[in-house]
C-alpha positions, 0 to 999 in steps of 0.5 A: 870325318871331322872327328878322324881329324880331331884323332889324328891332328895331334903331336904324337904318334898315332897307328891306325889299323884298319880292320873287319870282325870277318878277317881273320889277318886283322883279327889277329893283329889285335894281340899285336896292337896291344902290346904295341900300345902298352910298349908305348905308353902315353908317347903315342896312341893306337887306333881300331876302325871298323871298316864296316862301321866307317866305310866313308872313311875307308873309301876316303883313304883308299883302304882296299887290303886289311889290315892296313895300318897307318902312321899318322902325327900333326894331321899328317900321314907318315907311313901307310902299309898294308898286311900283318906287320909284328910288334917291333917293326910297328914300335920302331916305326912310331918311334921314328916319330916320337 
């Protein structure tokens, strides 16, 4: 878990998604959160986790429905929601807190 504070402990934007390779909802926001970070630049950053592959992680923060997303900014979760959400809502979330 230290490296999940290294990615998040910095001060800009950084949208996670939770995501497995068997669902299809977190599969498809893939295409999403590639637009989303190409709309963003070097003003934020956005972050994949497999909650296969990191299930500690996921059990730590309650991840129960995928995708999740999460906002995270100076080590400090700012918003959190669950289900598809499209490139706009999340572009307007972030830049909340550029």
């Amino acid at each position: 878990m230290s490296k999940f504070g290294e990615l998040i402990d910095v001060p800009f934007p950084v949208l996670l998604q939770f995501y497995t390779e068997w669902s299809e909802s977190a599969q498809q926001m893939h295409e999403v959160l590639n637009h989303v970070a190409a709309a963003l630049g070097d003003k934020g950053k956005v972050i994949k986790i497999d909650v296969d592959k990191n299930q500690v992680l996921s059990e730590a923060l309650r991840v129960k429905t995928l995708p999740t997303l999460m906002i995270y900014k100076q080590g400090e979760m700012l918003w959190r929601q669950s289900g598809e959400q499209d490139a706009n809502t999340l572009l307007i979330k972030l830049k909340e807190h550029i």
